[in-house]
FITIFI-175011 format. One line per 2 residues: number of its first residue (from 1); their letters; for each residue x, y, z of N, C-alpha, C. Coordinates in steps of 0.02 Angstrom, whole numbers, plus 50000, padded with zeros to 5 digits. Layout:
<drenpas>
NUM) a) X,Y,Z,X,Y,Z,X,Y,Z; ...;
</drenpas>
This chain:
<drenpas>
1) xx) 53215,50479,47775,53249,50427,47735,53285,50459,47676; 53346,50414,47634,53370,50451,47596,53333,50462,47539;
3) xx) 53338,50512,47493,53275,50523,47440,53293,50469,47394; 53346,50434,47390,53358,50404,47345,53341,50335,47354;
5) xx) 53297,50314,47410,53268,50265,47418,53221,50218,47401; 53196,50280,47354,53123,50240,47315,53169,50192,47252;
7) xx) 53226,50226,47239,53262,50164,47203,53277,50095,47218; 53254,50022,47196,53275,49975,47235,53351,49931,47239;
9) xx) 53392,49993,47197,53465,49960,47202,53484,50030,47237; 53509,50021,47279,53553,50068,47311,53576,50109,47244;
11) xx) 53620,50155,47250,53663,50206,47225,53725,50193,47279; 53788,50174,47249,53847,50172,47298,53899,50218,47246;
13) xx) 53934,50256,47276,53987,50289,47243,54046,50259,47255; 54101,50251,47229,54142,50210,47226,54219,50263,47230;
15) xx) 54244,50283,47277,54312,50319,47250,54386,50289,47240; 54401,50299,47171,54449,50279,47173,54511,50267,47205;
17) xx) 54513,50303,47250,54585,50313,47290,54633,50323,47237; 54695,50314,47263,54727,50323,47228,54743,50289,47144;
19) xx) 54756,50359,47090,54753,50297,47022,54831,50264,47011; 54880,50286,47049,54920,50256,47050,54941,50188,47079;
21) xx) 54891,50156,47116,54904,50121,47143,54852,50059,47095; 54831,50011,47162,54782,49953,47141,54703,49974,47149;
23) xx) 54696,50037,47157,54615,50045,47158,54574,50048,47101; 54617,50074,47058,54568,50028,46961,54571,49978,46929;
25) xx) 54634,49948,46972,54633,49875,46938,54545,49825,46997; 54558,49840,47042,54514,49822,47074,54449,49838,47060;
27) xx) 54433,49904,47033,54377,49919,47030,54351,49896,46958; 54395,49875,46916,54386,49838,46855,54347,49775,46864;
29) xx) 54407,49728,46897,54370,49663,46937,54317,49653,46955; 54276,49718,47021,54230,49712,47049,54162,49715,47001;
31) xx) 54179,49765,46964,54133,49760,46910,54105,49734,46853; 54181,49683,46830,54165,49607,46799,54133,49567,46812;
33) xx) 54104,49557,46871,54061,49506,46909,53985,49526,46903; 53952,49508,46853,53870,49520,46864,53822,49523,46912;
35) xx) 53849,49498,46974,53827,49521,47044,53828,49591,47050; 53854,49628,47047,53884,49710,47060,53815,49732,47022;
37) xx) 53805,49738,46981,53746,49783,46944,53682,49746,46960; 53673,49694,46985,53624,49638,47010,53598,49687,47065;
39) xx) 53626,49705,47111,53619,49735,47180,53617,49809,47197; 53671,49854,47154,53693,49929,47168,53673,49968,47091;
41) xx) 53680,50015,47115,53694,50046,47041,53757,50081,47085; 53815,50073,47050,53879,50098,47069,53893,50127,47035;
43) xx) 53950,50231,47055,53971,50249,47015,54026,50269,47043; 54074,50272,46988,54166,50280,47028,54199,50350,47001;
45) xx) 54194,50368,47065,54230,50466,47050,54320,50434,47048; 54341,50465,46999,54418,50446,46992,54427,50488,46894;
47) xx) 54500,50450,46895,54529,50468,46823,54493,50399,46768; 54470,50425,46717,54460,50392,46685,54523,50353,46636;
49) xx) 54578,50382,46634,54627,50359,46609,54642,50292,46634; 54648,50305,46687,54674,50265,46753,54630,50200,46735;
51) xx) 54573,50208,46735,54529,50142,46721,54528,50107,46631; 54521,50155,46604,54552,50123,46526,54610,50089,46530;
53) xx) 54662,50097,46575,54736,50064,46581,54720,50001,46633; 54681,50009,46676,54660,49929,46685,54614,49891,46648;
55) xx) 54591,49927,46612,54536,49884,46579,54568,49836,46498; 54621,49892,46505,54665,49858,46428,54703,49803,46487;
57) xx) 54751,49819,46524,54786,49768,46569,54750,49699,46575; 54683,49678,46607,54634,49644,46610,54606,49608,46549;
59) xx) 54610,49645,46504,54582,49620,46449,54496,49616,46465; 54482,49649,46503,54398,49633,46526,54356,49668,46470;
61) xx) 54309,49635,46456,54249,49665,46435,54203,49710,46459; 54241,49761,46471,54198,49813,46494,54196,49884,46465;
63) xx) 54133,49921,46466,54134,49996,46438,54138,50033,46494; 54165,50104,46468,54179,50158,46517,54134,50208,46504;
65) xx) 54087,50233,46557,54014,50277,46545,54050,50336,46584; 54065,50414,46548,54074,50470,46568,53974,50490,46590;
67) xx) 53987,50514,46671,53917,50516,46700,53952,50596,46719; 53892,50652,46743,53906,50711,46755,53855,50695,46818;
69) xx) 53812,50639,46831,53753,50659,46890,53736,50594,46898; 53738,50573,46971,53725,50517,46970,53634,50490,46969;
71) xx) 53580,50529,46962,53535,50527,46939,53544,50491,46861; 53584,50519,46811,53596,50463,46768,53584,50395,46781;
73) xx) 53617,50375,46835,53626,50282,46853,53568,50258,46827; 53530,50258,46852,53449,50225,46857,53427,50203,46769;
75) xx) 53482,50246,46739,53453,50254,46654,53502,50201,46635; 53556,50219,46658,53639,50189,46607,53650,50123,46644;
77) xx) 53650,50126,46707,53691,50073,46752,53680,50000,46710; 53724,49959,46728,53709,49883,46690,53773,49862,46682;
79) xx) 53752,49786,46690,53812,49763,46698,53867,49757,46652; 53945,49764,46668,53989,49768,46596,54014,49842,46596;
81) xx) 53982,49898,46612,53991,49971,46604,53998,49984,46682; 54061,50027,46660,54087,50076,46734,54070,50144,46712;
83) xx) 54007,50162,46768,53996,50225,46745,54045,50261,46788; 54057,50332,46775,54121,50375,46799,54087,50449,46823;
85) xx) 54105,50451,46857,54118,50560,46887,54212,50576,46877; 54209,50606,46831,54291,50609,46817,54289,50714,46835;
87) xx) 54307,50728,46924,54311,50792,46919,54352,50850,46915; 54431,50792,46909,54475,50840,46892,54526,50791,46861;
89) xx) 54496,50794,46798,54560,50754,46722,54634,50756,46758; 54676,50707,46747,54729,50705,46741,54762,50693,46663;
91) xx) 54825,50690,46663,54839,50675,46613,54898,50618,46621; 54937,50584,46564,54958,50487,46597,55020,50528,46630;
93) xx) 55059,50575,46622,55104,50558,46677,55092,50577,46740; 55018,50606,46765,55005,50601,46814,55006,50541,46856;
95) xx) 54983,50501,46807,54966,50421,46853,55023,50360,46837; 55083,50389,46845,55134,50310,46825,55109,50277,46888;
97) xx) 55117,50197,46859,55119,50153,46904,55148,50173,46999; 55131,50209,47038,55163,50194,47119,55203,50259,47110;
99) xx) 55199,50324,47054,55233,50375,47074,55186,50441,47086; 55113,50439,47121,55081,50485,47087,55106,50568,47103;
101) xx) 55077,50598,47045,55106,50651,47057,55054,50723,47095; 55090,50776,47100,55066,50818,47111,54994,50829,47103;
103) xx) 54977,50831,47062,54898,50846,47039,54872,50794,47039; 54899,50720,47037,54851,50657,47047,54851,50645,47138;
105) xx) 54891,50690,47180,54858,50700,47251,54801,50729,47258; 54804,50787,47221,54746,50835,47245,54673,50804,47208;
107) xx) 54673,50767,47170,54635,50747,47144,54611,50685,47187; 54653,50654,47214,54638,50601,47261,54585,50624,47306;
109) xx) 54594,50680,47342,54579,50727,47388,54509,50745,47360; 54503,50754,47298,54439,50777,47266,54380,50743,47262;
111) xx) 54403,50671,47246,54365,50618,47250,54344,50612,47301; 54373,50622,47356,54318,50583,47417,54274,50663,47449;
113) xx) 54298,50713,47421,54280,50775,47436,54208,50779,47412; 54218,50749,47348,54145,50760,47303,54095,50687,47317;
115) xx) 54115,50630,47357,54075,50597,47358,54032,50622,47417; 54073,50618,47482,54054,50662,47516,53981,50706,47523;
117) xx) 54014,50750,47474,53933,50803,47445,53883,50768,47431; 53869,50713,47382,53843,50652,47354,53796,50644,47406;
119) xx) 53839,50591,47420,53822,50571,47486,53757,50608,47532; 53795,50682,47548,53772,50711,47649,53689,50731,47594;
121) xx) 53718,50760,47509,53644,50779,47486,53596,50747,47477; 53605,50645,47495,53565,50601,47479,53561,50615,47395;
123) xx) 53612,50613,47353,53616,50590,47296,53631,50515,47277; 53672,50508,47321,53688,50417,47322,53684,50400,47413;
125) xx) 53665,50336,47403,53661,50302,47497,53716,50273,47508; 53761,50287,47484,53821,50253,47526,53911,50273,47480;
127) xx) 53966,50269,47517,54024,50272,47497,54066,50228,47507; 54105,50202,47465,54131,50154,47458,54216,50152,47448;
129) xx) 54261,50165,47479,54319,50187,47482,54383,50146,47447; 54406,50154,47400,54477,50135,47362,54539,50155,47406;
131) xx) 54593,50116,47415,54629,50155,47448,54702,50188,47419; 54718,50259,47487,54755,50312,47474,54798,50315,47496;
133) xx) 54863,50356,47480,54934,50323,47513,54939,50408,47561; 54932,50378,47612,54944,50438,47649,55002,50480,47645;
135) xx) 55062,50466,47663,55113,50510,47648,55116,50546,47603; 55107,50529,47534,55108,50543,47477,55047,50607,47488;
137) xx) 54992,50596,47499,54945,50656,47503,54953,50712,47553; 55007,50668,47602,55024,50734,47672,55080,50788,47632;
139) xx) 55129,50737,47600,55143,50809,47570,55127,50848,47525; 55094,50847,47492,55065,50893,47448,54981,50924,47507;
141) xx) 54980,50925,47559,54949,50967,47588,54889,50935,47630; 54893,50853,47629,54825,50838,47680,54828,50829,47727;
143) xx) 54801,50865,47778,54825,50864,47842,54792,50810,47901; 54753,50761,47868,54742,50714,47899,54749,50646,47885;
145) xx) 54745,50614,47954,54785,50555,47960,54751,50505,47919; 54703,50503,47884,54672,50444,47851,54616,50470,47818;
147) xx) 54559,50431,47782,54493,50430,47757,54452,50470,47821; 54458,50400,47856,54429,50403,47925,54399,50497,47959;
149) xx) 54476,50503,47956,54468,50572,47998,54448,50619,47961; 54456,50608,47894,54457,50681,47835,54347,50683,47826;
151) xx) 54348,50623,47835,54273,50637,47823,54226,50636,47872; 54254,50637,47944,54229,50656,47999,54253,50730,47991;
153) xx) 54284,50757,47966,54285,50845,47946,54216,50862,47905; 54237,50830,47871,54193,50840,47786,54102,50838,47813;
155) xx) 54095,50794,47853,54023,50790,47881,54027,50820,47944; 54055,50839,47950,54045,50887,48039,54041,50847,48100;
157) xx) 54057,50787,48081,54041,50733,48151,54090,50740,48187; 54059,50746,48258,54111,50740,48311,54144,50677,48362;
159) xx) 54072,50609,48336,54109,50544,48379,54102,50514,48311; 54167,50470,48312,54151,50427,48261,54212,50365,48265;
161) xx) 54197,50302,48261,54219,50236,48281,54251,50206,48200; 54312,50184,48223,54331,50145,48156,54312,50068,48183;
163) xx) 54277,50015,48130,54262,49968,48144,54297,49935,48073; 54320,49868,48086,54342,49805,48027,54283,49756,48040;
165) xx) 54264,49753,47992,54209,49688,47981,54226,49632,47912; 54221,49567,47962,54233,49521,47904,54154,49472,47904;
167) xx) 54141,49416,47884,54073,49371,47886,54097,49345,47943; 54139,49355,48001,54143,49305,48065,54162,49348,48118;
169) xx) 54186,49401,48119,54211,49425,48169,54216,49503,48159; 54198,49532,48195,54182,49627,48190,54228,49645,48233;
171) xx) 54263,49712,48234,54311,49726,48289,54325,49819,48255; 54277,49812,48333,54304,49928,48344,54361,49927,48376;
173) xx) 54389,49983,48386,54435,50018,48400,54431,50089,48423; 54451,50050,48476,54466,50141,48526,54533,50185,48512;
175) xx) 54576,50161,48509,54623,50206,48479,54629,50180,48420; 54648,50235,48358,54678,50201,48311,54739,50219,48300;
177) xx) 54782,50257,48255,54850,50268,48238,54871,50315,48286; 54879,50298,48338,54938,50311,48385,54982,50262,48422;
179) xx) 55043,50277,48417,55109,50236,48446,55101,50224,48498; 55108,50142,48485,55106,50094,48557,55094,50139,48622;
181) xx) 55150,50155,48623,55184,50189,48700,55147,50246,48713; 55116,50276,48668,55045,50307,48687,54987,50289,48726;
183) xx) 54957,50237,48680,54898,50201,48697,54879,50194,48782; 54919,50182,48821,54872,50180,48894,54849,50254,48917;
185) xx) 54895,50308,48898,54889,50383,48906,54817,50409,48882; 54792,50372,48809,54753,50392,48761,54682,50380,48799;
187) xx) 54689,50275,48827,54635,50268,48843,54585,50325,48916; 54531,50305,48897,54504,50376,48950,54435,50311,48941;
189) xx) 54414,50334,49040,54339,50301,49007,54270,50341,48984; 54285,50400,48963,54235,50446,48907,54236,50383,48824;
191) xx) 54316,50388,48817,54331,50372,48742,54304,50302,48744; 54329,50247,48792,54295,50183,48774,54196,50186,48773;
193) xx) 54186,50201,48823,54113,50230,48836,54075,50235,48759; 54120,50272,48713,54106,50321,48658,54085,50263,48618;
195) xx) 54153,50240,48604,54146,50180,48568,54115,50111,48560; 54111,50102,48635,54044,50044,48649,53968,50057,48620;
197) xx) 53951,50149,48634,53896,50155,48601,53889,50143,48555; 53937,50191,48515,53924,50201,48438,53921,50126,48406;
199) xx) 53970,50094,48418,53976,50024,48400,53898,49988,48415; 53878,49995,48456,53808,49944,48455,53750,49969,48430;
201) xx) 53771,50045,48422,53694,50070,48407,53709,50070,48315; 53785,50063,48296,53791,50056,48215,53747,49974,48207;
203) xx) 53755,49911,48259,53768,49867,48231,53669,49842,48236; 53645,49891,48277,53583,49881,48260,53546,49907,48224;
205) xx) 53576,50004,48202,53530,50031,48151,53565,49991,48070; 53630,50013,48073,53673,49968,47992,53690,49897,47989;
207) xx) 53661,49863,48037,53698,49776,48019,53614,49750,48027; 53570,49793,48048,53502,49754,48072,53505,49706,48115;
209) xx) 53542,49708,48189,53534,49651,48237,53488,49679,48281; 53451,49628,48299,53370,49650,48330,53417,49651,48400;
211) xx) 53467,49612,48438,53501,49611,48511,53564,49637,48484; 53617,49652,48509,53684,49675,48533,53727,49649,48575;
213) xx) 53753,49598,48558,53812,49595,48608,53887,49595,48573; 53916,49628,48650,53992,49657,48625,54025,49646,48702;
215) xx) 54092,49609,48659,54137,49597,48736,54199,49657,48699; 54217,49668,48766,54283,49716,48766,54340,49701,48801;
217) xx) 54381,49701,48741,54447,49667,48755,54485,49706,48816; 54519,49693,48851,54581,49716,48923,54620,49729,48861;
219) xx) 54687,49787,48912,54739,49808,48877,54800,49769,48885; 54798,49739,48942,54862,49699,48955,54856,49631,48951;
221) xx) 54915,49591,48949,54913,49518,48944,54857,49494,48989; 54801,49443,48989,54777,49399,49041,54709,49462,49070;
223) xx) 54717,49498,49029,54670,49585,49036,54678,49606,49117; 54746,49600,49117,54797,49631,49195,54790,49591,49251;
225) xx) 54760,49572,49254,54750,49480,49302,54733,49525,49366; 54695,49543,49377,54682,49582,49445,54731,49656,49472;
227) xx) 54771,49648,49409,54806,49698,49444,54893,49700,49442; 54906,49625,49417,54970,49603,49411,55009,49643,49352;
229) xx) 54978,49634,49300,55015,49666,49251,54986,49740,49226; 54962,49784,49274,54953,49839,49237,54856,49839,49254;
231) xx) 54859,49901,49286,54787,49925,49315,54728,49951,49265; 54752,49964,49211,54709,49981,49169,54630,49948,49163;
233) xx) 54627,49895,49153,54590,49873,49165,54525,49867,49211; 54572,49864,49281,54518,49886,49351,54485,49955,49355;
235) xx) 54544,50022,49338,54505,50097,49353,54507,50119,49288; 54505,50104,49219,54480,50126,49182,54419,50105,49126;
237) xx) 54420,50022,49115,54389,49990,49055,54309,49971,49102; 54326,49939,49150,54288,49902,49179,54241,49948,49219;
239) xx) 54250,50025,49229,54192,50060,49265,54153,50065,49215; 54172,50069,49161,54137,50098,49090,54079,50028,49064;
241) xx) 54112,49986,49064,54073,49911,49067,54019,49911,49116; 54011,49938,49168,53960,49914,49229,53912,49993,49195;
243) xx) 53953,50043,49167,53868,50085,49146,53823,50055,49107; 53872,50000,49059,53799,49972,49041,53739,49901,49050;
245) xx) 53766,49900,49129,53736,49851,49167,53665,49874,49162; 53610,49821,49127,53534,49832,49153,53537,49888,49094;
247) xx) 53553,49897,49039,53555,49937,48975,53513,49896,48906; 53514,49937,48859,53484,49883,48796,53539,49843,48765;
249) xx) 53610,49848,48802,53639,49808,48731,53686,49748,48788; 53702,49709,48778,53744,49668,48819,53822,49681,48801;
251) xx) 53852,49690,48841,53922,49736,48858,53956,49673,48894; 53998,49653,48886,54049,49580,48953,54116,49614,48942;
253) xx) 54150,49579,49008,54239,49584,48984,54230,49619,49060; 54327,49673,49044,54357,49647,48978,54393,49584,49002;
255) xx) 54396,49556,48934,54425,49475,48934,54493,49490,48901; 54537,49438,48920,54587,49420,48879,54615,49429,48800;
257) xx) 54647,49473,48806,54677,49503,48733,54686,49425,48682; 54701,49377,48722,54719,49317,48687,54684,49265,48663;
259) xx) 54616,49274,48677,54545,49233,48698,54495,49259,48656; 54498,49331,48665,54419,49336,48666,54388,49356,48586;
261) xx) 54436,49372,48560,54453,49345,48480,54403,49292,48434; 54463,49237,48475,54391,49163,48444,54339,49172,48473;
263) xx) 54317,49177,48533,54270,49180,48571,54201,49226,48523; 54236,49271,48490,54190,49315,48456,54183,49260,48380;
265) xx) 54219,49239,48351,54228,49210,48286,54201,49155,48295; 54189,49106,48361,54149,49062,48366,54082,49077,48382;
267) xx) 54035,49149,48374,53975,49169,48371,53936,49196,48426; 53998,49194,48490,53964,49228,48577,53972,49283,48563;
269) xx) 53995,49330,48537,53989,49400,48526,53985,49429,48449; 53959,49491,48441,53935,49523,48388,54003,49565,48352;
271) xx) 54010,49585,48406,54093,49605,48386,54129,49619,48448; 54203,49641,48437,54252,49669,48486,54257,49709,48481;
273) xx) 54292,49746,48558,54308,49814,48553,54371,49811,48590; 54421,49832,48550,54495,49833,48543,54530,49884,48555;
275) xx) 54563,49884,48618,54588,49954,48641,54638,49984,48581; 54691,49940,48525,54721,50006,48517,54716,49947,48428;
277) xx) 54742,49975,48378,54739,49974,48328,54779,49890,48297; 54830,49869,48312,54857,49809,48294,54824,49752,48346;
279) xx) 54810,49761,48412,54761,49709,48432,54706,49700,48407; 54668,49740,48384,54603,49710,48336,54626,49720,48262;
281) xx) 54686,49718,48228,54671,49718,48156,54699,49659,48143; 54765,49632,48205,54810,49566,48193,54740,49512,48183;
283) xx) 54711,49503,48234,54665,49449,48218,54600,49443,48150; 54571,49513,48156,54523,49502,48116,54563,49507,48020;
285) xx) 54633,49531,48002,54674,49522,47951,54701,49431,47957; 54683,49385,48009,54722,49329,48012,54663,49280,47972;
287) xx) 54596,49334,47997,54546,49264,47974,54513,49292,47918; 54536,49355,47904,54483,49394,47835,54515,49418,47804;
289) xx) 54575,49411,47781,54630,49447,47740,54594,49485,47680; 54558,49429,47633,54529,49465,47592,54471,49477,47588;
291) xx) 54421,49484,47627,54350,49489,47646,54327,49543,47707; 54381,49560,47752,54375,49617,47788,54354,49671,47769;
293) xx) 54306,49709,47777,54298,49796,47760,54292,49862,47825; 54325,49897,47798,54345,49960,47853,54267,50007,47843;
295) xx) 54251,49982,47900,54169,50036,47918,54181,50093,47957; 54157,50146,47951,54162,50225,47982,54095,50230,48007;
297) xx) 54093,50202,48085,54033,50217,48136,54027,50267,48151; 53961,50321,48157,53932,50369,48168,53925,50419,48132;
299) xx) 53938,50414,48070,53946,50476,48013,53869,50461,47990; 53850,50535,47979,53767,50522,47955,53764,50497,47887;
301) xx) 53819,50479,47836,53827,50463,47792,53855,50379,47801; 53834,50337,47727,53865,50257,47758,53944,50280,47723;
303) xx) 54001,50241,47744,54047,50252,47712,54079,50155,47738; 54090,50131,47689,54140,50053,47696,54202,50088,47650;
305) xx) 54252,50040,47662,54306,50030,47625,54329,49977,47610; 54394,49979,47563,54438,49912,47549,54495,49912,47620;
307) xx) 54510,49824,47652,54551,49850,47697,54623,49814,47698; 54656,49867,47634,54707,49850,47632,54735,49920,47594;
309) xx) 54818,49920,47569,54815,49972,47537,54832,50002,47482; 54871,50046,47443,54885,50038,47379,54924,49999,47349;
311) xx) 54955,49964,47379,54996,49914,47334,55047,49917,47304; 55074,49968,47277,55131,50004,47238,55156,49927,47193;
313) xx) 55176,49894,47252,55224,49827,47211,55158,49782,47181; 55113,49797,47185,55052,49739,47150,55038,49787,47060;
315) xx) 55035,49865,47089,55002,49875,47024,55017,49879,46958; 54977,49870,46915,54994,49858,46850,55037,49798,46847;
317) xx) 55016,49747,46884,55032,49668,46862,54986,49640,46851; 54912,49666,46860,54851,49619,46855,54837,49579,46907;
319) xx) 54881,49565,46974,54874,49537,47008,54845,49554,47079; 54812,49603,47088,54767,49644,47142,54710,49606,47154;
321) xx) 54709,49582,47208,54646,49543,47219,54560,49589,47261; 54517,49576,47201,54472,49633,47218,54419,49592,47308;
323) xx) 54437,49545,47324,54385,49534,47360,54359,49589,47420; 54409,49605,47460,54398,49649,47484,54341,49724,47461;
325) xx) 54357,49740,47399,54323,49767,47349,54236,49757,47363; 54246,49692,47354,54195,49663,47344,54150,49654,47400;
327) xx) 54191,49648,47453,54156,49621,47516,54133,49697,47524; 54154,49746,47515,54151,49801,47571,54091,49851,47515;
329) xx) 54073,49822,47465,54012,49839,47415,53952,49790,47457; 53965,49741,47451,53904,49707,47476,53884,49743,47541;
331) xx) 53913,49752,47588,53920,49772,47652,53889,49838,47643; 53887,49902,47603,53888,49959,47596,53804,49947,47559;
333) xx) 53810,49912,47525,53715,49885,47516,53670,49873,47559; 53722,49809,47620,53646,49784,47678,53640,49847,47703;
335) xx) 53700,49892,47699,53693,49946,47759,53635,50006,47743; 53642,49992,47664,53578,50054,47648,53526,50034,47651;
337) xx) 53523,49967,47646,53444,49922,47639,53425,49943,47726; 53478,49916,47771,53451,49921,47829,53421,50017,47851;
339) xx) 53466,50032,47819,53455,50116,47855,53380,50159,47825; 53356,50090,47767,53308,50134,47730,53253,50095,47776;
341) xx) 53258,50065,47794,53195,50017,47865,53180,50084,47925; 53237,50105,47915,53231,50157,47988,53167,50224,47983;
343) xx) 53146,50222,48043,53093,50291,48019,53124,50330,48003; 53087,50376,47959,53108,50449,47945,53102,50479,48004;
345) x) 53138,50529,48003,53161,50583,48057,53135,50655,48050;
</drenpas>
């Protein structure tokens, strides 16, 4: 178990993502709410500048706690105070509003580098993700495509499932950021296989469901109607479905790209599994816009996120809405509560 378990508020680390964007105005918000210190002891690796400039913006009543160890928490945490890991200072023209610069990339980069460590050392039970503007960090040198992938480096994991979870409807993903016209090439039935596991065995060790069930969406309209619109379905999704006939978790489909959506949101399934990245984000963004959180299945570490992204045109108007924020803290709590139930190993 994590050592940090005998504590009864979690430890969640909080990374800023980017400070140019909406991830301190948000993380201001989240921490205005006396729920937040009720539940976690939260601490946010980022620029401290960055958060003094939302906190004047806001007008919130809140203090800013420079922390060097998150062992501190347990002493300082409380509600009103953002405690901080600030590990590589910027200075303000690093962080204008939506231009960040040079050194406020690499620093981006730092933050989730050092929660990371946190984290795999069982210093804190869980990570909690602000979000980062990719381009902006590819050129100045990151060579991966998202959070996602950079910290399946960072922990050495070799399967690992992006999942969206809102309070009604859950939805993995077998491919993620690859172009359309890719996606049937991509699917393989190793990769769906992969993802069916990981997905049910997250949603019983981190969501605590005593059963499992998961339907899996078809790739084509009508999920290829026998064959009419595209075979995928028959020799690739559906052999993978019958391995887990007479298994521990209940597996159906695949059903209808157009259907099986509500079908899950009206409570017959636990979640979906969505062959490529805009079929499961269109729906579960239609009914959870601001309550959705981006979960990273199979990392020995918990990691949620916010699921949306920097904002450029929101920040520094005050108008960044933290729920997401919020949802994907709560979420990053049941998940440690549940993982600390689990035997030690």
């Amino acid at each position: 178990m994590l050592e940090s378990s005998q504590c009864p508020r979690p430890r969640i680390v909080i990374t800023m993502g980017d400070p140019c964007g909406v991830g301190p105005e948000v993380i201001v918000k989240a921490h205005s709410s006396p729920d937040l210190a009720a539940h976690c002891l939260p601490v946010v690796i980022g620029e401290v500048k960055a958060l003094e400039r939302a906190v004047a913006l806001l007008g919130a009543d809140i203090n800013i706690r420079l922390l060097s160890d998150p062992a501190d928490l347990d002493r300082v945490s409380q509600a009103g105070v953002i405690c901080v890991i600030n590990p590589r200072p910027l200075i303000p023209e690093d962080i204008v509003y939506g231009k960040p610069s040079r050194a406020a990339c690499r620093a981006v980069i730092q933050y989730i580098e050092e929660a990371a460590r946190l984290a795999l050392s069982h210093q804190v039970d869980a990570i909690c993700t602000c979000p980062i503007h990719k381009a902006n960090l590819q050129e100045h040198g990151f060579s991966f495509p998202g959070h996602t992938e950079f910290l399946q480096h960072l922990t050495h994991t070799k399967e690992v499932v992006m999942m969206l979870a809102g309070p009604r409807l859950r939805v993995s993903l077998v491919t993620i950021h690859h172009a359309l016209a890719d996606v049937p090439g991509t699917l393989s039935q190793e990769l769906i296989y992969r993802t069916i596991r990981i997905t049910a065995e997250a949603l019983k060790r981190d969501f605590g469901l005593e059963s499992v069930r998961l339907a899996v969406s078809g790739l084509n309209p009508h999920a290829g109607e026998q064959g009419r619109f595209g075979r995928e379905e028959l020799e690739v999704i559906q052999p993978v479905i019958q391995r887990f006939k007479g298994g521990p978790y209940l597996v159906a489909g695949p059903f209808s790209p157009d259907t099986v959506f509500q079908r899950a949101y009206e409570g017959e399934f636990d979640a979906v599994i969505a062959m490529y990245h805009d079929q499961g984000l269109i729906p579960i963004k239609l009914v959870h816009f601001h309550d959705a959180v981006n979960v990273t299945l199979g990392l020995p570490i918990i990691r949620t996120s916010v699921d949306h992204g920097t904002a450029y045109d929101l920040a520094g108007t005050g108008n960044a809405h933290p729920g997401s924020l919020n949802a994907a803290l709560r979420l990053a709590v049941e998940m440690a509560q549940n993982r600390r139930l689990q035997p030690s190993r």
